[in-house]
N, C-alpha and C positions, 0 to 999 in steps of 0.2 A: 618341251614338256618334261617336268620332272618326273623322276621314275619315281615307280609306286615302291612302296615299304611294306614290309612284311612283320609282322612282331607276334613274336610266339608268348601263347601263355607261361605258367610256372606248370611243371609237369605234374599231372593227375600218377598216383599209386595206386592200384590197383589191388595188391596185396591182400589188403584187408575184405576185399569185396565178397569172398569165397569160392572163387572162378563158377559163378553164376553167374551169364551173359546180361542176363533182362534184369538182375539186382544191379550187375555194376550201371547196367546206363541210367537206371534209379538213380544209383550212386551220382551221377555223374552230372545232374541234374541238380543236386542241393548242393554239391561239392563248388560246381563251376562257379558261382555269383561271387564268394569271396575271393577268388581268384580273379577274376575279372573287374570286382571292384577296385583292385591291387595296380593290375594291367592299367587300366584307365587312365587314373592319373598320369600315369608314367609316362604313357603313349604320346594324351591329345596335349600336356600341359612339357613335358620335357625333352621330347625327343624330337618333335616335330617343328621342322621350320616354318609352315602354315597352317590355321586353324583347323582345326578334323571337321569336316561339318557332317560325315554320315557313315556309319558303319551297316556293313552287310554281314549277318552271320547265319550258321547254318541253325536247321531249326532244331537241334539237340542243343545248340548254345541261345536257347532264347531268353535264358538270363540277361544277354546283353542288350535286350531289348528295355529293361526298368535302368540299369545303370546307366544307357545312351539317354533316359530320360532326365537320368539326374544333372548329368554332363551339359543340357539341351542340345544334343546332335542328332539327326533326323537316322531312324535306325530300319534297315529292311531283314528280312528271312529273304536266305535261297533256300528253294525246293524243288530237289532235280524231278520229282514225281509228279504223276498230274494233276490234273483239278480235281477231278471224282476224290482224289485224297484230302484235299485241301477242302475242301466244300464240307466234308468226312468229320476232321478239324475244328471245321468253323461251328460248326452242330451238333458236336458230341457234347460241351456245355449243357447244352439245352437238353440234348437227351438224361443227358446224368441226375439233371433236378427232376425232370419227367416223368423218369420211368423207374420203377423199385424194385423190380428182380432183375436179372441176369440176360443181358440183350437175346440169348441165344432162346431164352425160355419164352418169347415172344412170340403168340401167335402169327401178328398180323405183318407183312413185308415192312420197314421203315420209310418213310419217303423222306427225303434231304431235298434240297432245292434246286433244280437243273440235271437231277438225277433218277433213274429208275428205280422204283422199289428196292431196296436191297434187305433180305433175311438177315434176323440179329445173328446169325450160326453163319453167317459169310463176313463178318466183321473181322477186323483183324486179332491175331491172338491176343495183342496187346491189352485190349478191352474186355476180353471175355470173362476176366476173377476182377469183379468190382472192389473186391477186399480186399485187394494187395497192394504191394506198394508200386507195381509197375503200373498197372490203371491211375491211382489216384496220382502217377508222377505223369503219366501222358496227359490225365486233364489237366493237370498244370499249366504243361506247355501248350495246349490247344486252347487255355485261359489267355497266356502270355500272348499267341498272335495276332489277339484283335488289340494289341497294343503298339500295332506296327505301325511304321507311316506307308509300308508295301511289301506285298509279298513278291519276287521273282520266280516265277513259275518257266520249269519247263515244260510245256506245254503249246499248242498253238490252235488256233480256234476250228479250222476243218476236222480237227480231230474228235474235239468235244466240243461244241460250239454249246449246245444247250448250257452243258455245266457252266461254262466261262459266261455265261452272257447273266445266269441269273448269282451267281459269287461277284460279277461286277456290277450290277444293278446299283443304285447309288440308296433305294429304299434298304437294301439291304444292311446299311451302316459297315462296311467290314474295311480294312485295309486294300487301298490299289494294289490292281493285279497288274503288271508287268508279263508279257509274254514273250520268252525267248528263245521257245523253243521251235523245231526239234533241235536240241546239243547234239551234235554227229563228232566224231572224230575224224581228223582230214591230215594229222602230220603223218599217214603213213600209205607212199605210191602206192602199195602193195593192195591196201586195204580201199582205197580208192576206187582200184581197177576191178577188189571181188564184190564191191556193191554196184557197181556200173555193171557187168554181169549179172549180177541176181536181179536188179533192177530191168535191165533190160530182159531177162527172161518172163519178168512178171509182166510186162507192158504188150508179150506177144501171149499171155493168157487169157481165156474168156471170161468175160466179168464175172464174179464170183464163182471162182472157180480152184479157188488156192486157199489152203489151210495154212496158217501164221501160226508157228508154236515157240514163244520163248517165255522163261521163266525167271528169268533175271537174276538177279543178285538174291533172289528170296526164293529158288526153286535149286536144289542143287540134290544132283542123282549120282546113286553109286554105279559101279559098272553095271550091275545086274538090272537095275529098272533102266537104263539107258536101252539095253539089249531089248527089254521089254516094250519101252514106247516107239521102239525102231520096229519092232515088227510089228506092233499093232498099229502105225505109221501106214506101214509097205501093204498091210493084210488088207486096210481101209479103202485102198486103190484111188485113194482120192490125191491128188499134187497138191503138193505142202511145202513148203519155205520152215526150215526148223531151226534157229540161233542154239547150239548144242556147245556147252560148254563140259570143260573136264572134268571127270568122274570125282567125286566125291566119296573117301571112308566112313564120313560121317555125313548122310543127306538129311536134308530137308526136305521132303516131299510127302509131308502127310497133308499136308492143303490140298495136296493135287483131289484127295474125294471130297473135302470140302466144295471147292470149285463147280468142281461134276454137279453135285447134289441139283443145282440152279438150271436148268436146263434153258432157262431164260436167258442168254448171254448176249453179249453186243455183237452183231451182225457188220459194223458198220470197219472193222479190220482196224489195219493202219492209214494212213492216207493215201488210198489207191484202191483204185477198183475192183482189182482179180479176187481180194483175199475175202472172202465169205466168212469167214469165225478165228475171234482172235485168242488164243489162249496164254495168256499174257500173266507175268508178276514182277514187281519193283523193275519193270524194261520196257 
């Protein structure tokens, strides 16, 4: 089997952006297409000894989803996150023609399709200034994904079975969904041996009985609220599994009252019985 090829764009500068996170990936959004229409060529028609028949890319590069149409090569999105976001995606379109003030300024909860009501003020920040150019650059790309031939979802169906079942409905009209998940990491004994541990602890707890807290790549605490959720943790008396990552100088953790506000939350954990409420983001 021939090894796979790798081929890097031309590099994106930055510079110009004015080291504002959510303008540069704006940026990065109108920047990538000519760059990619560049790449193209080069890739499927010069470099390669067999035809390209299909490109995967992530969903910040969903430009290359019109170029892979120009090309005719059949083109997917990966998306390490799960459905509920993807489904989120699929029907923000629709909400944006819909609705004329500001998601948050909504009375009534939103319904999306295989999902539970969710408050326009639980949306993510992305969405919340319709006038900017960060909104009008994420409908873009939530335009661009019903131009997939599939999305790759990490995701798997005991998790969120409702969501997955009505995002794959075929009435639906939307790109196949591919299920891959859960992605675990496995190249390290070490890491192996402390989930076989925490696994095995959680398999000797009474069914809903363990509090799940991780906050992903989108919750990042300085030492001081770390100190804080540890003791309001320990104060709780309740057993909890907590993924705690390293303190942060500069955190993110003003969603954490967002979050809260809902007291409506998903009961149903990770896929396992013990964990009774999962307080979960971008993990």
């Amino acid at each position: 089997m021939e090894k796979e090829k790798v081929y890097a764009l031309p590099e994106l500068l930055f510079g110009d952006f004015n080291g504002d996170l959510r303008k540069t990936s704006s940026c990065c959004f109108s920047a990538l297409k000519p760059k990619i229409n560049r790449c193209f060529p080069l890739v499927c028609l010069e470099r390669c000894s067999k035809k390209v028949v299909s490109v995967v890319a992530d969903y910040f590069a969903a430009e290359t989803l019109s170029v892979a149409k120009e090309f005719n090569i059949l083109s997917y999105i990966y998306y390490p996150g799960n459905a509920l976001s993807i489904s989120l995606f699929f029907h923000l379109p629709y909400l944006d023609k819909t609705t004329s003030c500001e998601f948050k300024d909504l009375k009534e909860a939103i319904k999306m399709p295989g999902c539970r009501p969710i408050h326009g003020c639980d949306f993510p920040s992305t969405v919340q200034n319709r006038s900017s150019i960060v909104y009008k650059s994420f409908i873009y790309v939530c335009k661009m994904l019903h131009f997939a031939d599939g999305i790759i979802l990490n995701a798997f169906t005991n998790l969120e079975a409702d969501t997955i079942k009505a995002v794959q409905k075929k009435e639906a009209k939307l790109p196949s969904i591919y299920l891959i998940g859960p992605i675990i990491q496995t190249d390290s004994s070490i890491k192996v041996r402390e989930s076989e541990f925490f696994m095995g602890w959680l398999d000797n707890q009474p069914c809903n009985s363990v509090l799940y807290v991780s906050f992903g790549s989108g919750g990042t605490l300085n030492q001081e609220q770390i100190f804080e959720l540890a003791l309001g943790l320990e104060l709780s008396g309740v057993k909890f599994l907590w993924v705690v990552r390293a303190p942060n100088k500069s955190p993110n953790g003003a969603y954490l009252k967002e979050m809260m506000k809902n007291k409506d939350v998903d009961p149903r954990g990770r896929n396992h019985a013990s964990p009774y409420f999962k307080s979960n983001q971008c993990g």
